[in-house]
C-alpha positions as CSV (number, residue, x, y, z in Angstrom):
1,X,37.1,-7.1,-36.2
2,X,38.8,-4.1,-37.7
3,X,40.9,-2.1,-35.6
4,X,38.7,1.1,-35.6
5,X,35.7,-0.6,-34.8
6,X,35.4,-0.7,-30.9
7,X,32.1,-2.7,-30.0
8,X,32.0,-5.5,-28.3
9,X,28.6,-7.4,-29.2
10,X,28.0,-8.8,-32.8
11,X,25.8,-6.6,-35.2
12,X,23.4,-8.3,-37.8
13,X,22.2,-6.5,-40.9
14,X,18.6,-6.0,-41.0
15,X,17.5,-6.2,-44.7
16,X,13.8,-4.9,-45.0
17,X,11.6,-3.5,-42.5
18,X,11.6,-4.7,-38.8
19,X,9.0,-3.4,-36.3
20,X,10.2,-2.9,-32.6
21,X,9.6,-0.9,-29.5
22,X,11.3,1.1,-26.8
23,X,10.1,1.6,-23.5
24,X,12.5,4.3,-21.7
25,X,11.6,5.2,-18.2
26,X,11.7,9.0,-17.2
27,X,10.5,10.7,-14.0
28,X,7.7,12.8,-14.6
29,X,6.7,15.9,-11.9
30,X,3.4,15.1,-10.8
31,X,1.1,18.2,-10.7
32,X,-1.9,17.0,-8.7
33,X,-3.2,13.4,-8.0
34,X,-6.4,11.8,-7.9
35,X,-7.3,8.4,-7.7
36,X,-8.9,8.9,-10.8
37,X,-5.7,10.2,-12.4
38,X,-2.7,12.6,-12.5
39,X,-1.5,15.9,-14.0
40,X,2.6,15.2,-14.9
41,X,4.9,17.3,-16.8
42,X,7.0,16.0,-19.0
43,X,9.9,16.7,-21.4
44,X,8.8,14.7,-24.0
45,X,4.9,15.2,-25.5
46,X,2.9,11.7,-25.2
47,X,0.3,11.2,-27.8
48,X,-3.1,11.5,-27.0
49,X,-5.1,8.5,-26.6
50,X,-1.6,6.2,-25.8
51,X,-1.8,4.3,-23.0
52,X,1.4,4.5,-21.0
53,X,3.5,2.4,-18.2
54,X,3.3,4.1,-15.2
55,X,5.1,3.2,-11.8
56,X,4.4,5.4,-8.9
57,X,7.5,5.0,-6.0
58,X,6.6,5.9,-2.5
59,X,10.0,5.3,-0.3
60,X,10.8,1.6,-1.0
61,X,7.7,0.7,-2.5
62,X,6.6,0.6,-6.2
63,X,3.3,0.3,-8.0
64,X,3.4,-0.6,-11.7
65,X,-0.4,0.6,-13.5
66,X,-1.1,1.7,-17.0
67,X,-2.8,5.1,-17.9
68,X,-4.0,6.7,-20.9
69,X,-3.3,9.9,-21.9
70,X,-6.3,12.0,-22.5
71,X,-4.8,15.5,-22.9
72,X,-1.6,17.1,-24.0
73,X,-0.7,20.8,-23.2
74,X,2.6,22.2,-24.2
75,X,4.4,24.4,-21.8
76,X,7.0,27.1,-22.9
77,X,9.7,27.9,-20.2
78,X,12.2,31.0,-19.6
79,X,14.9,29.7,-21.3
80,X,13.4,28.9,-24.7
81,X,12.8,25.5,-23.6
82,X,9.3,23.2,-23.7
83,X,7.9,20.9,-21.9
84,X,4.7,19.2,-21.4
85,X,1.8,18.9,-19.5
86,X,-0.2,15.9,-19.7
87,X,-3.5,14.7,-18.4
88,X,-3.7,10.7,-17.3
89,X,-6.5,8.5,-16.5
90,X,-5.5,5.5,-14.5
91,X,-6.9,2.2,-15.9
92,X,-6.0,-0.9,-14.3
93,X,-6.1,0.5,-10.6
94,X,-6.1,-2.5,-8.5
95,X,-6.7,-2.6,-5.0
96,X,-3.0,-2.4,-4.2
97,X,-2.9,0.7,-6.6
98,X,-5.4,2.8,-5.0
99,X,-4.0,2.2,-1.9
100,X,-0.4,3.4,-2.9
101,X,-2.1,6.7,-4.1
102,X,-4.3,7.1,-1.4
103,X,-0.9,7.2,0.5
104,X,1.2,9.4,-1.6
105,X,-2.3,11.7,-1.2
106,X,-2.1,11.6,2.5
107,X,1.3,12.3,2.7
108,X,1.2,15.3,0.7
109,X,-1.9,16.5,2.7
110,X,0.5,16.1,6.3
111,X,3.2,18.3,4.5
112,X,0.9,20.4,3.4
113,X,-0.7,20.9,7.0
114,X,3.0,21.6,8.2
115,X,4.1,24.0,5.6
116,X,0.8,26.1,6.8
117,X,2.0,25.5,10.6
């Protein structure tokens, strides 16, 4: 190893082409919920017709689901910046999946009853 070079794993030399995926996970502000789907913003702009890992986190619990993305909208801030706005359609909602948003739905509606109180 030569004295500048500082990693600590071994490095192989890809000759050619070689195909491979990432999967980061970033939190997304959810907009409005359905059971159908969700409104999120996001930083980064999802292709249309993609479908995407989602996992919705209420307290302790998490739901893993997949949704495709059906619309895109971009969203210019104050500061120069952009972000996104992106319309998902749920598809593998399972039983335990609708539960988990019917939750995070009535626990909005009870904040929103107390905000108005």
């Amino acid at each position: 190893m030569r004295l500048a070079d500082r990693r600590n794993a071994t490095r192989f030399e890809i000759v050619g082409e070689l195909w491979g995926s990432v999967q980061a996970l970033e939190p997304l502000r959810v907009c409005n919920l359905t059971p159908e789907g969700a409104l999120v913003e996001s930083v980064a702009p999802l292709p249309v017709g993609s479908v995407q890992p989602i996992r919705l986190v209420q307290g302790a619990q998490a739901t893993d689901l997949r949704a495709a993305v059906r619309h895109l909208s971009p969203v210019h801030l104050a500061g120069g910046g952009r972000r996104y706005r992106v319309g998902l359609e749920f598809l593998n909602l399972d039983e335990d999946a609708a539960k988990s948003i019917g939750n995070l739905m009535d626990e909005h509606r009870e904040h929103a009853v107390q905000d108005e109180a």
